[in-house]
C-alpha positions in Angstrom: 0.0 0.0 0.0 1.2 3.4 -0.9 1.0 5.5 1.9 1.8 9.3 1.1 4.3 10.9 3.8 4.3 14.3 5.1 8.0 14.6 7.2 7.9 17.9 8.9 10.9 19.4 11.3 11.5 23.0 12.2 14.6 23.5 9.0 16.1 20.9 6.2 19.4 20.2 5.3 22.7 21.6 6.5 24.9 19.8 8.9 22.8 19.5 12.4 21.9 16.3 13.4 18.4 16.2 13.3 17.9 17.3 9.9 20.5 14.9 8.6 18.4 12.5 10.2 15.3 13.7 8.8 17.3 13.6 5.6 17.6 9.5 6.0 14.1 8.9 7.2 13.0 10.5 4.0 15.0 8.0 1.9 13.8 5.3 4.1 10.5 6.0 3.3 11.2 6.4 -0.3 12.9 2.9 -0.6 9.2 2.0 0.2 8.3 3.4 -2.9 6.2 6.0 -0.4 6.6 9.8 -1.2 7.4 12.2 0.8 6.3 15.8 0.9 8.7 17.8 3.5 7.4 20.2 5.4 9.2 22.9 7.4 10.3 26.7 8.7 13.0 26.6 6.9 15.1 24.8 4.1 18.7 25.3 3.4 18.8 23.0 0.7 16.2 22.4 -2.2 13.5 19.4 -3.1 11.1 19.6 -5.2 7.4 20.0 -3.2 8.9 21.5 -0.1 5.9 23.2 1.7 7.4 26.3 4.2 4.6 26.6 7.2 5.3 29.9 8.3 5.5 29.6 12.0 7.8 27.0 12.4 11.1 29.6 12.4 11.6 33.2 13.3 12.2 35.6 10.5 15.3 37.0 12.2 18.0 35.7 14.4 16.9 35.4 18.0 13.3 36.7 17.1 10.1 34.9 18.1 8.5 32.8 14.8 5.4 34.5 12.8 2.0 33.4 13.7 1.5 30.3 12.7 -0.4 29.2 9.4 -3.1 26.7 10.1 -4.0 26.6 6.8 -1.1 25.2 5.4 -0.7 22.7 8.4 -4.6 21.9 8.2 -4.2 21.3 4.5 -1.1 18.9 5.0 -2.8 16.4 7.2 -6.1 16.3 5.4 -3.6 15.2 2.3 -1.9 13.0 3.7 -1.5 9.6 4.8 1.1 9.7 7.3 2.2 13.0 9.0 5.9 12.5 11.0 6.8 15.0 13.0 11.0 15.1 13.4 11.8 16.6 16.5 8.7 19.1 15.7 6.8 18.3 18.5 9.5 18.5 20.7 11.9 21.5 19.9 10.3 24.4 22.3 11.4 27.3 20.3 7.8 27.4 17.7 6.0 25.9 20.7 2.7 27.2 18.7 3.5 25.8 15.4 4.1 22.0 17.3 0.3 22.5 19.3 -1.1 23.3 16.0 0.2 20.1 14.1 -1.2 18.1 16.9 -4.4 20.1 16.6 -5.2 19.6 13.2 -3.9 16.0 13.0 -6.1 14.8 15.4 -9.0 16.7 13.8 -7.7 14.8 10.9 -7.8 11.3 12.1 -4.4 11.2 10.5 -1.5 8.6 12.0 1.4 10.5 13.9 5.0 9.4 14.7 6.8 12.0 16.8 10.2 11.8 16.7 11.7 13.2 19.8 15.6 14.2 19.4 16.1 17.0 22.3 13.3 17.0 25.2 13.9 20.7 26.7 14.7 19.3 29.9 17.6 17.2 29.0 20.9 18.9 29.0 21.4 22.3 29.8 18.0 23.8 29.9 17.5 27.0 28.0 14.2 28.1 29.7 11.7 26.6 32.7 10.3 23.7 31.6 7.0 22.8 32.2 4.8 19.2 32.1 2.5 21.2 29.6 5.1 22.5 27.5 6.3 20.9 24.4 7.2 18.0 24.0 3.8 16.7 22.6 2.2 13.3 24.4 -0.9 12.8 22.7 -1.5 8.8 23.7 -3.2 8.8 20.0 0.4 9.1 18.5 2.9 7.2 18.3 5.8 8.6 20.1 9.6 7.7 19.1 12.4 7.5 21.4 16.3 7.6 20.0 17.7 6.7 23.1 16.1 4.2 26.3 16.9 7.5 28.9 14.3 9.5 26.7 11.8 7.0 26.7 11.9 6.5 30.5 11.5 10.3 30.9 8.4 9.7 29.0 7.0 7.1 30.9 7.7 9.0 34.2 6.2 11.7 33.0 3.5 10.6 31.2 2.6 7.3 32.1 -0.8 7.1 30.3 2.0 6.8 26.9 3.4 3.9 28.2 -0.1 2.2 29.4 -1.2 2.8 25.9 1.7 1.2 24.0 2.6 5.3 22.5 6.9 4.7 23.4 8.7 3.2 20.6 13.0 3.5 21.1 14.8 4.2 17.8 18.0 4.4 18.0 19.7 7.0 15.1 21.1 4.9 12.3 24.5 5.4 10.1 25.6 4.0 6.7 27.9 1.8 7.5 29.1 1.1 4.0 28.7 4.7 2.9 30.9 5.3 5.4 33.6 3.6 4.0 34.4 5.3 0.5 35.7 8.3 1.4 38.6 10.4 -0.1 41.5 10.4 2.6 44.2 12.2 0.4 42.5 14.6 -1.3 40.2 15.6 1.6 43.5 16.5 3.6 45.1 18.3 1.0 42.2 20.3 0.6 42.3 21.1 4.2 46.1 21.5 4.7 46.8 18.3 6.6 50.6 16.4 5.7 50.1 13.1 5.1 52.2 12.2 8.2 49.8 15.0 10.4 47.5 13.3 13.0 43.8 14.3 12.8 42.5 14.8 15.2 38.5 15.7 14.1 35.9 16.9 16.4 32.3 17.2 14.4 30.7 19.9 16.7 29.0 23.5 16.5 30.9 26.3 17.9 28.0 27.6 19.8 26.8 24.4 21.4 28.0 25.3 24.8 27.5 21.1 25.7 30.2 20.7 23.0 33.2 21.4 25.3 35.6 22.5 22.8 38.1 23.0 25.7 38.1 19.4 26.4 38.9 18.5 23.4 41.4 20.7 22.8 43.0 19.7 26.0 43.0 16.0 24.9 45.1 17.1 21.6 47.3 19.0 23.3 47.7 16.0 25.9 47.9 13.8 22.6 50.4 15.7 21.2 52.7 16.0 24.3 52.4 12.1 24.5 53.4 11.2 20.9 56.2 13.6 21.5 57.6 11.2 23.9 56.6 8.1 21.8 59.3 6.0 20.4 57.1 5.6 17.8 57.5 9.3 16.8 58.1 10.3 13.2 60.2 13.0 12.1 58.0 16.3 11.4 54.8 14.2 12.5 52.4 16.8 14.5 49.1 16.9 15.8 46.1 18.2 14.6 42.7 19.7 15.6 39.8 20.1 13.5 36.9 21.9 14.3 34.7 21.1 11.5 32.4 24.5 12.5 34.0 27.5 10.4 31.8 29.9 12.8 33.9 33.4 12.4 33.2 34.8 15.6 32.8 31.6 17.9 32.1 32.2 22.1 35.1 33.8 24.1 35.3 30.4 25.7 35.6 29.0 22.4 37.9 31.1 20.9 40.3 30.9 23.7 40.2 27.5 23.5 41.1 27.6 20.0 43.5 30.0 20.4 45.6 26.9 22.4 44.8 24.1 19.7 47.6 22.4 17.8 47.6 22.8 14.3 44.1 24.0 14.6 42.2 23.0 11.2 38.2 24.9 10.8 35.5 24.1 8.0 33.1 21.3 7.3 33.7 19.1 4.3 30.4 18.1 2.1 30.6 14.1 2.6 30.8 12.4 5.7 32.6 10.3 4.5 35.8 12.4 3.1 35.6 13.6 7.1 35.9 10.0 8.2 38.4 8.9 5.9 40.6 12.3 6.5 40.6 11.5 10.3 43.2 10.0 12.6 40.7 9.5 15.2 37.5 11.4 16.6 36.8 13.0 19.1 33.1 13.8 20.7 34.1 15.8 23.8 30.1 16.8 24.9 28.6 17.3 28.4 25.3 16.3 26.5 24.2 14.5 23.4 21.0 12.7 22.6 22.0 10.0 20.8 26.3 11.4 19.7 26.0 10.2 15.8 29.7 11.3 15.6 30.7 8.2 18.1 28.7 5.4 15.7 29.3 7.2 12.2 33.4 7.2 13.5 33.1 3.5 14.7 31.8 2.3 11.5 34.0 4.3 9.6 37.1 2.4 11.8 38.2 5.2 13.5 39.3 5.8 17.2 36.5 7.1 19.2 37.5 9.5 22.1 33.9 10.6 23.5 32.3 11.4 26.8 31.4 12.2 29.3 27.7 12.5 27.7 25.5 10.1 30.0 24.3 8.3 26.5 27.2 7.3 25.4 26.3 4.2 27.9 23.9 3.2 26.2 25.9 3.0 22.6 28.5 1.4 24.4 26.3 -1.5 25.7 25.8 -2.7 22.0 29.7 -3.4 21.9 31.1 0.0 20.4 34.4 0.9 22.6 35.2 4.6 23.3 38.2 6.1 25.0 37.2 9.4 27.4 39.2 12.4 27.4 41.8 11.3 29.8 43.1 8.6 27.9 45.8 10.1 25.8 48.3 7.8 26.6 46.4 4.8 26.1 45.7 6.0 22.8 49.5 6.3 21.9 49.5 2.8 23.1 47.0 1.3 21.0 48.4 3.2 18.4 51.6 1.3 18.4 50.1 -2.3 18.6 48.5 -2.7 15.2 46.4 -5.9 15.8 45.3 -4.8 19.2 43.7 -2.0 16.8 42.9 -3.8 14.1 40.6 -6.1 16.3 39.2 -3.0 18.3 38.0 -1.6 14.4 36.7 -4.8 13.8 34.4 -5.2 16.7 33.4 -1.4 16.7 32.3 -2.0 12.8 30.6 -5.1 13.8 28.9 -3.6 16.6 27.2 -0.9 14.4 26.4 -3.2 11.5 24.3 -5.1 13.8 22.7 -2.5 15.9 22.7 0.3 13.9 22.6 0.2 10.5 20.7 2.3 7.6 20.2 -0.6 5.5 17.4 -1.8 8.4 15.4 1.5 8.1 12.9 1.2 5.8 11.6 -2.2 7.5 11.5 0.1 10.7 9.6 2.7 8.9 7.1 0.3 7.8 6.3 -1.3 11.4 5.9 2.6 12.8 3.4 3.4 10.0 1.8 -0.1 11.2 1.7 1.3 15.0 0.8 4.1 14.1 -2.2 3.8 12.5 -3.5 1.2 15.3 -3.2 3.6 17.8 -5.1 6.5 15.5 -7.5 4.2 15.0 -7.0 4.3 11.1 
């Protein structure tokens, strides 16, 4: 059955994490042979059939988002056979825009998934949170999870979801094969990296203040002072850091930080995996992640994973996926110099993610949400 797909989220394309994610459950769904109408404040790239619902994004930085238009959003879900809303029930910052999707869906009778990437009260809290702000938890919908933490906040919080089947846990899925072709030599001599260079790549926004860019450039410094002592030690070999944000004016903390880096390389690259391939190993220094895609895109790329101390990261690492934390230099330098202790390390972090966490099991997801979904809507 062909089930026609609206896939909102507050802006499209770029390099944040939920709209690359939004990004793959769109091909997902279209590996079902379902299309997909995308629907959003904003879009940064271009698809054919985009719908902007004004309301869903401010017109200027740091202003407040338009009224919202209830047309648009009224007409999507009485078009519709499927309306998913990516992180669009849950962001707080068009709190209007998410009550009126649940509104008129509801009024629709349409199925709902709600994708929830960053409940307000996880993290660092930018405003009081309320029980009756945003995130949605309509038991009529079908609410997804991408971590278990998440869903047991939702079941504490709203425990009529759990009684009525409404939690579904999802974890965020990579391409593990995609992951693999990348161009290692041209990618660093595009960035000015020496073949003999260590990278050392975090994948982070200068702005996130839950990024701890400090840390990270502590651990390359520490990194570098280590393999300066390594017997190991090539002539002219040299650490470093890349930032892949190119923000110009980054925080004072930030830019201190930076300030200190060794080699210090900035700007994104348009393939994740040319970033993969150009790295030495990664690091994902954050206080707070909701799911860290970095740590599982890295380990099926077979790359060293330094990550932490993010309270998720547990949970990746209970599938099998070994990190180092950012006090590990040295046993980095160590692995390092014993090539099969890596080479089996690479091995059972790629194995761990082709198992767990893999694209290629997506649209099979997808198709048992819709199913859920429509039994709780009653469609």
């Amino acid at each position: 059955m062909t089930t026609r797909v609206c896939l909102v989220t507050h802006r499209f394309g770029g390099y944040n994490g939920v709209a690359r994610e939004a990004s793959k459950w769109r091909m997902g769904f279209g590996e079902l042979g379902w299309p997909v109408t995308r629907a959003g404040g904003l879009f940064v790239d271009d698809v054919p059939g985009d719908v902007v619902v004004r309301g869903m994004w401010a017109d200027r930085p740091g202003g407040e988002p338009p009224p919202v238009d209830h047309e648009t959003v009224h007409r999507l879900c009485g078009t519709h056979d499927l309306v998913v809303l990516d992180n669009a029930g849950t962001l707080f910052s068009a709190p209007l825009a998410a009550r009126a999707w649940e509104e008129h869906a509801l009024a629709a009778g349409v199925p709902v998934v709600l994708r929830h990437h960053d409940p307000p009260w996880q993290g660092a809290p930018l405003r009081p949170v309320t029980d009756d702000a945003v995130p949605l938890h309509d038991a009529r919908h079908l609410h997804v999870l991408i971590n278990d933490r998440t869903r047991g906040d939702f079941a504490r919080r709203w425990p009529h979801l759990a009684e009525a089947g409404a939690l579904r846990v999802v974890h965020n899925s990579v391409d593990v094969d995609g992951l693999r072709g990348g161009a290692r030599e041209r990618t660093r001599a595009e960035l000015g990296v020496e073949r003999d260079d260590i990278l050392v790549t975090h994948p982070a926004r200068a702005d996130g203040p839950s990024k701890n860019i400090p840390g990270a450039v502590r651990f390359a410094r520490e990194l570098a002072a280590r393999l300066d002592r390594s017997p190991g030690q090539r002539p002219g070999q040299r650490v470093r850091y890349w930032l892949t944000d190119d923000m110009a004016r980054p925080p004072d903390a930030v830019a201190a930080a930076l300030a200190d880096a060794p080699g210090l390389v900035r700007g994104h690259v348009e393939h994740q995996a040319d970033l993969y391939a150009a790295a030495d190993l990664v690091v994902l220094s954050s206080t707070w992640e909701g799911w860290g895609l970095p740590v599982v895109e890295a380990a099926a790329a077979r790359r060293i994973v330094v990550a932490g101390p993010y309270p998720i990261l547990a949970e990746i690492q209970s599938f099998g996926v070994t990190t180092y934390d950012l006090t590990a230099a040295a046993a980095v330098v160590r692995l390092a110099e014993r090539p099969e202790a890596l080479r089996r390390l690479l091995d059972a972090n790629e194995a761990a993610v082709r198992t767990h966490f893999d694209l290629a099991a997506l649209p099979s997801t997808l198709l048992e949400l819709a199913a859920h979904a429509r039994l709780l809507a009653g469609a």
